[in-house]
C-alpha positions in Angstrom: -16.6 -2.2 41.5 -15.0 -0.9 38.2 -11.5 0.5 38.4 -12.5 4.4 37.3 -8.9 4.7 35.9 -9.5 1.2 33.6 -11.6 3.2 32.0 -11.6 4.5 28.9 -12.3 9.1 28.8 -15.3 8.2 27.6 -16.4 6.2 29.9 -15.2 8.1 32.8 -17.3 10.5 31.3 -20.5 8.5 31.1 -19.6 7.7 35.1 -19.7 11.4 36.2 -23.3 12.5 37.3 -23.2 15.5 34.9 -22.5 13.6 31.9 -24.7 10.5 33.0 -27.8 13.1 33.5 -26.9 14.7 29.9 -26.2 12.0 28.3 -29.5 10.1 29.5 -31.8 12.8 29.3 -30.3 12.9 25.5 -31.1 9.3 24.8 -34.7 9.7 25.7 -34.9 12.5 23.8 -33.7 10.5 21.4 -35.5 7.1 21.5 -38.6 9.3 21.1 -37.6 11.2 18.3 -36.9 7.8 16.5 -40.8 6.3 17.7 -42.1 9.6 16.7 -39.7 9.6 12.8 -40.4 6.0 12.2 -44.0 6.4 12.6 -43.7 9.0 10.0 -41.9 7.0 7.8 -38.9 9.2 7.9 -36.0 6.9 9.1 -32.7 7.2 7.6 -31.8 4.1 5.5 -28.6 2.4 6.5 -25.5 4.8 5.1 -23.4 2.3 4.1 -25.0 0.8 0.9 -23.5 1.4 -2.5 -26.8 2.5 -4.0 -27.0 6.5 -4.7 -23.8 8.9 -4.8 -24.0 10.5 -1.5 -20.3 10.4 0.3 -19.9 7.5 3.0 -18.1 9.0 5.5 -16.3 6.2 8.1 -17.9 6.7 11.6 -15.0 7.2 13.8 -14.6 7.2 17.5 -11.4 9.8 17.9 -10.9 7.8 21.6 -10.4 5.1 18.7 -9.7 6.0 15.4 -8.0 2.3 15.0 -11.4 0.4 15.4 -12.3 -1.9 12.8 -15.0 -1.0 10.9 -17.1 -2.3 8.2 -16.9 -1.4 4.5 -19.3 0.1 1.9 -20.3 -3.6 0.5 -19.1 -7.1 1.6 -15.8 -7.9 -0.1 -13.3 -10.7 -0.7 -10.5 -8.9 0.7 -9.8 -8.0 4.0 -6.0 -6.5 3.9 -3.8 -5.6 1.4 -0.2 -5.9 0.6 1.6 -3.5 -1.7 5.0 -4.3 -3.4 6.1 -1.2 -4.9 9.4 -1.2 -7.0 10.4 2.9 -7.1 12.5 3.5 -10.5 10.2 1.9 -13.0 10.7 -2.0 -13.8 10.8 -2.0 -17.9 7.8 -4.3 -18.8 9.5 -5.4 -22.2 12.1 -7.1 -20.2 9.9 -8.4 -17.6 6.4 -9.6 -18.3 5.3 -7.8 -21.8 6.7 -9.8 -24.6 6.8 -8.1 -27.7 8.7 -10.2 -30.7 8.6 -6.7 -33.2 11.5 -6.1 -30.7 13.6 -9.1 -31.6 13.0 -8.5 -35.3 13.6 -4.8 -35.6 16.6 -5.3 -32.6 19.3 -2.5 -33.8 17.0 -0.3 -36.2 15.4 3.0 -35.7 12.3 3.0 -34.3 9.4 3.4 -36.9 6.6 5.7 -36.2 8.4 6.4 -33.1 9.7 9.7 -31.2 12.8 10.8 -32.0 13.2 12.8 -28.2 12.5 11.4 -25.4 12.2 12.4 -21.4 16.0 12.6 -21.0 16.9 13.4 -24.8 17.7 11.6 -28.4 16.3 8.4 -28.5 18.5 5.0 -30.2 17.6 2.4 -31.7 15.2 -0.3 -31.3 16.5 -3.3 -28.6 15.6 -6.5 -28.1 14.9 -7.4 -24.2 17.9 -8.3 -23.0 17.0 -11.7 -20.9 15.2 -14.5 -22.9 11.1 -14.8 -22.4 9.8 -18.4 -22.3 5.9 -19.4 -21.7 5.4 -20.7 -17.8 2.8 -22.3 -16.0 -0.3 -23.9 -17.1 -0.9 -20.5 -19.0 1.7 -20.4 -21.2 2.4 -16.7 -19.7 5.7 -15.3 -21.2 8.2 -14.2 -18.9 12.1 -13.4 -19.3 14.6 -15.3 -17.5 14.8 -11.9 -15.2 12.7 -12.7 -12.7 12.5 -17.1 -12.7 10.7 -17.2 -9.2 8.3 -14.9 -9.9 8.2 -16.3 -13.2 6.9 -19.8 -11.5 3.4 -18.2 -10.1 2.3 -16.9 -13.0 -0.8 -19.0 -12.8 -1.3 -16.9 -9.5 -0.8 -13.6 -11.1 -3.5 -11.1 -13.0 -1.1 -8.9 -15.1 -2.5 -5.2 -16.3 -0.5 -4.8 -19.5 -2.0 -1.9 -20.7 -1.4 1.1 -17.4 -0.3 4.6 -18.3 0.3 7.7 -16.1 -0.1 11.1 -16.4 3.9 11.6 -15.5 7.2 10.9 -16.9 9.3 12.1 -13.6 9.8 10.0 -10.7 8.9 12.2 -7.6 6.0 13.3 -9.5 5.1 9.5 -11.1 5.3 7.9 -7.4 2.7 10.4 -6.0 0.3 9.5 -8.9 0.6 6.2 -8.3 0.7 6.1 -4.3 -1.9 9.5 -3.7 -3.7 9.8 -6.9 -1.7 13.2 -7.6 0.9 14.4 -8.8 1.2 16.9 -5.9 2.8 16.3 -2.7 0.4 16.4 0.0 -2.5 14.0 -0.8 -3.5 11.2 1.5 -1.9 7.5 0.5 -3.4 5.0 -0.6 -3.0 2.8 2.7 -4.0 6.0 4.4 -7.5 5.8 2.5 -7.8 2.4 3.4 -7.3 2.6 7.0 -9.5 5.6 7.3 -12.1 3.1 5.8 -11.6 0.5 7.6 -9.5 1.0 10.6 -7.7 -2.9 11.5 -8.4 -5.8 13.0 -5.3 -5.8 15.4 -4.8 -3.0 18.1 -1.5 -3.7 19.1 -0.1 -2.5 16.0 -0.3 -0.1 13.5 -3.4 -0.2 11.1 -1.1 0.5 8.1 3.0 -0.1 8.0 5.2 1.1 5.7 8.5 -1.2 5.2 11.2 1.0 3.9 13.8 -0.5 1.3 17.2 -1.2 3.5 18.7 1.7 1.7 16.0 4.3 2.6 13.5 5.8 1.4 11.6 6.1 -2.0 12.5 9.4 -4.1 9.1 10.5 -2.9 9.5 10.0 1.1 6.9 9.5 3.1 4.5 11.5 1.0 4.3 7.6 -0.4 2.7 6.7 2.9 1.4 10.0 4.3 -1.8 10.7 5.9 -1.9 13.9 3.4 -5.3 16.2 4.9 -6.8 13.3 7.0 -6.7 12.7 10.5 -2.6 12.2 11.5 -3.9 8.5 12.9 -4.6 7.3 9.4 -0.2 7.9 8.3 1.6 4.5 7.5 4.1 3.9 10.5 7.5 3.0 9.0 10.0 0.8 10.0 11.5 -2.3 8.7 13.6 -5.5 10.2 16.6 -4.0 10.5 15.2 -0.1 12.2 12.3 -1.1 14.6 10.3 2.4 15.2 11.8 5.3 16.9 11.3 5.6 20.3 9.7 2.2 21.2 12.9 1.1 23.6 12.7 2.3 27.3 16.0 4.0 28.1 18.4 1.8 29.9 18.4 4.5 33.0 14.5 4.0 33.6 13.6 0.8 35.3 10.2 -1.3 34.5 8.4 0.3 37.4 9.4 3.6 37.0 8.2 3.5 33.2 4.8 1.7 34.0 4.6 4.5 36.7 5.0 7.5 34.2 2.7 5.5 31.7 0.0 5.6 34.4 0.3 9.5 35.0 0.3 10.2 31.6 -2.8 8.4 30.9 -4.5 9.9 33.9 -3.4 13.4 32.8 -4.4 12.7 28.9 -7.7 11.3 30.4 -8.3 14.6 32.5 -7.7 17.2 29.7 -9.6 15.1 27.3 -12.9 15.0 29.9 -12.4 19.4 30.0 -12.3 19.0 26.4 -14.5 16.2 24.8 -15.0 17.3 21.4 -11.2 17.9 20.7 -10.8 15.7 18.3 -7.2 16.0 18.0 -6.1 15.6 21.5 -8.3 12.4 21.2 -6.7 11.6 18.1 -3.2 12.2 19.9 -3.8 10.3 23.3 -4.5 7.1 21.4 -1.8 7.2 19.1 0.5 7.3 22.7 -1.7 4.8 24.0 -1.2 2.5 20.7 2.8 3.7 20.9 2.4 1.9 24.3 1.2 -1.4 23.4 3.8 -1.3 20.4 6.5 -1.6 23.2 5.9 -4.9 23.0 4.0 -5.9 20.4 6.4 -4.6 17.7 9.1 -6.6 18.9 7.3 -10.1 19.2 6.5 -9.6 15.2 9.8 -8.5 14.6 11.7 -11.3 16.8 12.0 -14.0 13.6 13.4 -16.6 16.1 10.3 -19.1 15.9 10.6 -19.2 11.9 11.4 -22.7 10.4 14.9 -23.2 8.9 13.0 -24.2 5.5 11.2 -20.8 5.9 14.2 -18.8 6.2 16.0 -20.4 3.3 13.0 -20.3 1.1 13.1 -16.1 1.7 17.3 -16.1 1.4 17.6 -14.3 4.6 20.8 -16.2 4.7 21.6 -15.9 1.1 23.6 -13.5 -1.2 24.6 -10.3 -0.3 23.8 -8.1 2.7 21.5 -6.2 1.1 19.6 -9.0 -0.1 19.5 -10.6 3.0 18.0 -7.2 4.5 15.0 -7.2 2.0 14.5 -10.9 2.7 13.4 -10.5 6.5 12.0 -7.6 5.2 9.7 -9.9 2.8 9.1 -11.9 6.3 7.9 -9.0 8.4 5.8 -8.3 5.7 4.2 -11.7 6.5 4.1 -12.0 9.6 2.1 -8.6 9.8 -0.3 -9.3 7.5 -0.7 -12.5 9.6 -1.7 -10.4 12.6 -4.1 -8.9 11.2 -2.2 -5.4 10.0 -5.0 -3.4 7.3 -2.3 -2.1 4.7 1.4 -3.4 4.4 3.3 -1.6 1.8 7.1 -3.1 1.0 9.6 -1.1 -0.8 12.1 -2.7 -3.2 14.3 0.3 -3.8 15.6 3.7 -2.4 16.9 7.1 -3.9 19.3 8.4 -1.5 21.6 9.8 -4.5 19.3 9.8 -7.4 19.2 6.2 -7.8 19.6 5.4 -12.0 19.8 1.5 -11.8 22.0 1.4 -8.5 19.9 1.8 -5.6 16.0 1.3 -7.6 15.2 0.5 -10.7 15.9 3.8 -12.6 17.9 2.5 -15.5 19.0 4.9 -17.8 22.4 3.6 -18.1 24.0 -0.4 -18.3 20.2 -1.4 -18.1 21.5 -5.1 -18.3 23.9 -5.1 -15.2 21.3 -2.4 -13.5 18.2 -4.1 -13.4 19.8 -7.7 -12.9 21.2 -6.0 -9.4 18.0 -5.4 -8.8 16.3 -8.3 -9.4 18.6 -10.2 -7.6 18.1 -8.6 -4.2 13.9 -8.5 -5.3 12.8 -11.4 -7.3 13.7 -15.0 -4.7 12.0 -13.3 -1.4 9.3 -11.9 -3.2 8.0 -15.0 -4.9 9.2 -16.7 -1.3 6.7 -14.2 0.6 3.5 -14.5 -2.0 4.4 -18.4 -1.9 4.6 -17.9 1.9 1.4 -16.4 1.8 -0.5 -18.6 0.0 0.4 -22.2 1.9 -0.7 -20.6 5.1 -4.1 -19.4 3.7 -3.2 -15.4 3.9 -4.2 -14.7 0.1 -8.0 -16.0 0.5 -8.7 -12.5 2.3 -4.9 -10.4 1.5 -4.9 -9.0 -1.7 -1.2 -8.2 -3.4 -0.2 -5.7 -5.5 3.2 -5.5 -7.1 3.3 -2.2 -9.0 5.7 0.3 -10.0 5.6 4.0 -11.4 5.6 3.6 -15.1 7.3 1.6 -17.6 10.6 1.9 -20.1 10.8 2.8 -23.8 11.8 0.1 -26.4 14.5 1.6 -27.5 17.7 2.6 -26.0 18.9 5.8 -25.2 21.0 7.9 -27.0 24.2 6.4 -25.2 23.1 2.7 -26.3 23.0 0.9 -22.8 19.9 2.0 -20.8 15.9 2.7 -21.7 14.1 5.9 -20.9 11.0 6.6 -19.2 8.1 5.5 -20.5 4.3 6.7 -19.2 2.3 5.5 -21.6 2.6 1.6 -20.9 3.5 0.0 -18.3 2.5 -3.6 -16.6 1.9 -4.4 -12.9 0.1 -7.5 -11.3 -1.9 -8.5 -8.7 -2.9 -11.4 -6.8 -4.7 -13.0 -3.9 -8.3 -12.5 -2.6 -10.8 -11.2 -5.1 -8.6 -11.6 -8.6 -8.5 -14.2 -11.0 -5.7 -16.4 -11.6 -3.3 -16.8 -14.6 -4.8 -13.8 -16.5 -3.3 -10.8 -18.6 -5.7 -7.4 -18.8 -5.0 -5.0 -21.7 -2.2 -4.5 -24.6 0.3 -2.4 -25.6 1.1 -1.9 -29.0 3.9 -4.3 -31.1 6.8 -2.4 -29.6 5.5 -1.9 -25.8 5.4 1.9 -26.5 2.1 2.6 -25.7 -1.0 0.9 -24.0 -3.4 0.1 -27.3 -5.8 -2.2 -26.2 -8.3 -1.4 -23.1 -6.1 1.6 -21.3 -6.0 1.9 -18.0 -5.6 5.1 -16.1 -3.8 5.0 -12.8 -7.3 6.1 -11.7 -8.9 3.0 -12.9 -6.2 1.3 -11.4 -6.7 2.8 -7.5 -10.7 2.1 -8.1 -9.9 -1.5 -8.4 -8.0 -1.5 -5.6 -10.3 0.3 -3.2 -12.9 -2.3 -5.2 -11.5 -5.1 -3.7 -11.3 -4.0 -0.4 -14.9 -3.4 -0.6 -15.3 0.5 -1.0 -16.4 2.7 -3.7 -14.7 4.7 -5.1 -16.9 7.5 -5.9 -18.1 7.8 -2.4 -15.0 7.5 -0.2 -14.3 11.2 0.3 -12.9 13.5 2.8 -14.1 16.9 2.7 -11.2 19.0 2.6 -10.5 23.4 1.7 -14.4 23.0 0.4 -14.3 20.0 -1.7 -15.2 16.2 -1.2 -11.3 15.4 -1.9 -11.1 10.9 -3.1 -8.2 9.1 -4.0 -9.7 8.9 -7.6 -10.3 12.7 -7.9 -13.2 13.2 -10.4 -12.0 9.8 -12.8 -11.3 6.3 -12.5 -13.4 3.0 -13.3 -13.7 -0.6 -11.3 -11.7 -3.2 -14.1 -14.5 -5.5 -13.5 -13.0 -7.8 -16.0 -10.2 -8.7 -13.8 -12.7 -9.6 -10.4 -12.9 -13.4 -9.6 
């Protein structure tokens, strides 16, 4: 006979005679509404289909708000990986070559604005590291970032982004929520309300904090916002497992598996008085996943059973320590998405103090010592984790993003050594399952300063996304303080030009 306490509530609850007469009784009822509907005619049609604008709302058990489930239309890819760079990476001295800078290098800009987001603006500069074609594409790209540099021909570059921001607390909610507001649900939060995971034993959706901390932005970056608490990114990264997984030293095995047990049979109890509490659902299976992180968290962070060529191709031997903490962080990264983890997002840079070129990409100041630093802890694991990624098979269903919050101006600032912020152009790429290959979307104009040919919205850019995972848009909503609340808002378009 069954174990009772093997059980899940609801099937406990299914067990008990009350709940098996109700819920019987009900399901007759029920077949014979559906013999009496379909004679009619009057079936529903299956919800999940992408014809019509009605709102597709996930089905999901609260006993298990983790359970994969299917999305709006078949899709090429099944996770995602985000690499976001906080500080804003200037595309003219990344992967946006613009030659008007070389020639005009030391004048005043032309046509340009005098004032800027942090004051008087300088003259035109040229980038400061060299571009030269690469690949089979011929895809320009400065001497900054030579791994990366060697996949272009793997890449699909968006030239031609702008934001609705020039501040970085402000530009990193637009691009992680979809507003500028704190507050919102992330984007991995969206996701993994959609679609739940494939893996049980972890988290649906892990955020993997920059070894210096976190983004200016927080966790707001990877909140849950107004859905369920489940649906939050949980973050940790190789050097700070999660709080709270280690079983003090003063509680032996027994006695731990022994208060496990009670707990569950107490949860299980107060959720059969309550059954429709959602919450308290909600709440005894993220303790019950908590629980089967005790040891499934440490087997994907234990990177004993990696191959010497593996760990030298990341640098988690290489360089300084800071480096060498982002490159098992660039591992983890892989070895979650290889269990099966929905949304991964890695952070290449931290604001603990304000940041400007030291600790992220913010460089308003010494642009050419700034961004080197960081380029040097980001640019060798990266390439090493998407090159990772793509020998073992992970990018036919993993789709990668590598994005920041908006761009850089083409001229300096007023104090000659750094570039402002720039909202109106900026580049990211992506790459894996569902892209093509060695492509550039979108312009800006001769001098990078603003996006001029096919402009893309930070909207547009989130539909794509959610496109690629197989949802729409337009009809992934959460109905929140009495409106149907979406990552998009009331804008955004699928970039069908850039699908493979």
């Amino acid at each position: 006979m069954t174990n009772p306490e093997r059980l899940s509530p609801h099937g406990r609850h299914l067990l008990d005679r009350r709940g098996f007469l109700a819920t019987a009784g009900l399901s007759a009822a029920g077949l014979g509404l559906a013999s009496l509907l379909a004679n009619d005619g009057l079936l529903a049609e299956e919800s999940r289909t992408v014809s019509g604008s009605e709102p597709i709302r996930p089905e999901i058990d609260p006993n298990q708000p983790y359970a994969a489930r299917t999305p709006h239309f078949d899709a090429p890819a099944k996770q995602v990986l985000v690499i976001y760079l906080p500080g804003a990476v200037s595309h003219v001295d990344t992967f946006d070559y613009k030659p008007a800078l070389v020639k005009l290098h030391g004048q005043k800009p032309p046509g340009l604005p005098a004032v800027t987001f942090e004051g008087p603006s300088g003259n035109i500069a040229k980038p400061f590291w060299d571009f030269k074609p690469r690949g089979e594409s011929g895809k320009m790209v400065s001497d900054l970032l030579p791994n990366l540099a060697e996949q272009v021909d793997d890449f699909c570059f968006l030239h031609s982004l702008t934001t609705d921001t020039s501040a970085h607390p402000q530009g990193e909610n637009f691009m992680n929520t979809g507003f500028t507001m704190e507050g919102f649900p992330s984007f991995g939060a969206w996701v993994t309300y959609a679609l739940g995971t494939e893996n049980q034993e972890l988290p649906a959706f892990v955020a993997i904090n920059d070894p210096r901390g976190l983004a200016r932005s927080g966790k707001n970056n990877f909140g849950n916002g107004f859905l369920p608490a489940a649906f939050q990114g949980t973050d940790f990264n190789a050097k700070h497992p999660p709080n709270n997984l280690r079983r003090p030293e003063q509680l032996s095995d027994d006695a731990d598996r022994q208060t496990v047990e009670l707990l569950q049979r107490l949860n299980a109890s107060h959720l059969e008085r309550y059954p429709g509490d959602a919450n308290l659902a909600g709440r005894i299976a993220s303790y019950e996943l908590a629980g089967r992180m005790q040891t499934s968290v440490p087997d994907v962070m234990d990177l004993s059973g990696e191959t010497a060529a593996t760990l030298s191709a990341y640098g988690v031997d290489q360089g300084s320590e800071l480096r060498r903490e982002y490159a098992k962080n660039c591992l983890l990264a892989r070895r979650l998405i290889e269990k099966g983890v929905r949304v991964v997002q890695l952070f290449n840079g931290s604001d603990p103090s304000g940041g400007n070129g030291i600790t992220n990409w913010d460089s308003h100041s010494d642009i050419f010592k700034t961004h080197a630093m960081q380029a040097e802890i980001m640019d060798q694991p990266t390439a090493a984790l998407i090159a990772d990624m793509k020998q073992r098979g992970l990018l036919d269903n993993t789709l990668v993003v590598w994005a920041t919050e908006f761009g850089r101006m083409p001229f300096l600032q007023a104090n000659g050594t750094g570039r402002d912020h720039n909202p109106d152009a900026f580049t990211c790429f992506l790459a894996g399952a569902g892209v093509k290959k060695g492509f550039s979307y979108g312009e800006s104009d001769e001098f990078g300063f603003k996006a001029s040919v096919d402009k893309l919205s930070v909207y547009d850019f989130n539909a794509t996304l959610l496109h690629l995972m197989g949802l729409d848009h337009e009809r992934l909503t959460f109905y929140h303080n009495g409106l149907e609340r979406r990552l998009t808002n009331v804008h955004g378009h699928v970039v069908h030009e850039v699908l493979a």
